[in-house]
N, C-alpha and C positions, 0 to 999 in steps of 0.2 A: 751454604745450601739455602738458607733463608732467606737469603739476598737477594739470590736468584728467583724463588719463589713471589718474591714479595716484590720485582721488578716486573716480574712474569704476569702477575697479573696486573699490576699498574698497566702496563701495554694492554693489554685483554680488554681492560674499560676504558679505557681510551680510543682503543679501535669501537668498542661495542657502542662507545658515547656519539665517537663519531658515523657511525652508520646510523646512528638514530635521528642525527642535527640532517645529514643527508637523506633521507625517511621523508621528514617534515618539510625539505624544503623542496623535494619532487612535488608533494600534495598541497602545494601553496601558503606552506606556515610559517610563521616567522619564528613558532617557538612548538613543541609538542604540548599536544591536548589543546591544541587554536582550534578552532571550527572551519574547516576551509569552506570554499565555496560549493558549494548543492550543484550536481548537476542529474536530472535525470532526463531517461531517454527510452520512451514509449513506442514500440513497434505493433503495429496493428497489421493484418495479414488477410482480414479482410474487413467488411465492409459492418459485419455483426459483432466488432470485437471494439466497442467502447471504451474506454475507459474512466470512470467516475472521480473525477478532484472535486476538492474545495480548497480553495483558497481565499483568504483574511489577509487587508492589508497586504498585499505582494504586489511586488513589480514584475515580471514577468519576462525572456524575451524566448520567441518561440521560432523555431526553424521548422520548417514544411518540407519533407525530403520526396520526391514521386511525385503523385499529380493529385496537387490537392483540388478538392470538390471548391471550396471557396476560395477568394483569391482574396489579396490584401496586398498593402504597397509593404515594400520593408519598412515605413517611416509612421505607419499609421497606429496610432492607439488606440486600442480596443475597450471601451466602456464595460466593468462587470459588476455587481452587486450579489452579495452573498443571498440566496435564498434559504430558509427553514425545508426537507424536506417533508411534505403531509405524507400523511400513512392511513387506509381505510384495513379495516381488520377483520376477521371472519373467523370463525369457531365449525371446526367439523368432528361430527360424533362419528368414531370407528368402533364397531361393536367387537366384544373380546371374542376371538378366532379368526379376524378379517386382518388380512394382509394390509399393513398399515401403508407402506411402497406405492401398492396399486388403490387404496382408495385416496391416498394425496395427489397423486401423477396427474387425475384429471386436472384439480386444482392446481398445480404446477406448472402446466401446459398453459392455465390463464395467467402468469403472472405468479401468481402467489404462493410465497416461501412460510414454512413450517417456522417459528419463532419459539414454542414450549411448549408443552402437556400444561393443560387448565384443573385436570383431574384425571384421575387412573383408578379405576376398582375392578373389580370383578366381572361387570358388564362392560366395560371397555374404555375409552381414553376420548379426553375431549382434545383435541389440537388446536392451539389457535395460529391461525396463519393473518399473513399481513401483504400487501405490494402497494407503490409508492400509487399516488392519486392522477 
C-alpha cells in the first residue's frame, strides 16, 4: 500500500513538474521565475484619453493600430530625453461647514488636484493643491 502511495505521487510531481517546465516555456522562459519579455498594449478610445510614461534608457518599438494623427516610416528612430516634471502649487482655505467637493471643483475644473490637508482645526482646513506647469 506504500508503494503504491509513494509511486502515486512520484507521478503527481512529475506531471505537476512538467506542467510547470511547459508554463515557462509558453511565456518565453528558459527556466521558471526568468523575466520574459514586457509587453504592454494601450487602448485609447478617444482623443482625451492620454496616457502618461516615462521612460529611462529603453529601446522601444511601437505599433500604431487605426489612424494615427502622426505618421512615421517603420524604420525611423525617434529621439527622446527624459524631462523633471515642474509643479506650481496653491493652498485653498475651506471654512468648517463648507462642502469641501464643491469649494475644490472650481479648482479642479482648472487643472489642479488636491495633494493633502496643510491644517485642519476648528475653523476649517487648509488644502493644498498642485497641477503640472
Amino acid at each position: 500500500m506504500r508503494t503504491r502511495l509513494a509511486v502515486a505521487a512520484l507521478g503527481i510531481l512529475v506531471i505537476a513538474g512538467g506542467m510547470m517546465l511547459a508554463a515557462t516555456a509558453r511565456a518565453g522562459q528558459d527556466r521558471p521565475g526568468q523575466i520574459g519579455q514586457a509587453r504592454v498594449f494601450v487602448e485609447n478610445t478617444g482623443k482625451n484619453q492620454a496616457v502618461p510614461v516615462a521612460l529611462q534608457d529603453a529601446t522601444i518599438n511601437v505599433q500604431v493600430v487605426g489612424t494615427p494623427t502622426v505618421a512615421f516610416a517603420p524604420t525611423a528612430v525617434v529621439q527622446a530625453r527624459a524631462v523633471r516634471q515642474t509643479w506650481e502649487y496653491r493652498t485653498v482655505r475651506i471654512p468648517a461647514g463648507q462642502d469641501a467637493a464643491a469649494a475644490l471643483s472650481a479648482a479642479g475644473a482648472d487643472g489642479w488636484e488636491a495633494m493633502g490637508i496643510q491644517s485642519a482645526d476648528t475653523a476649517g482646513m487648509i488644502v493644498v493643491l498642485k497641477r503640472p506647469r
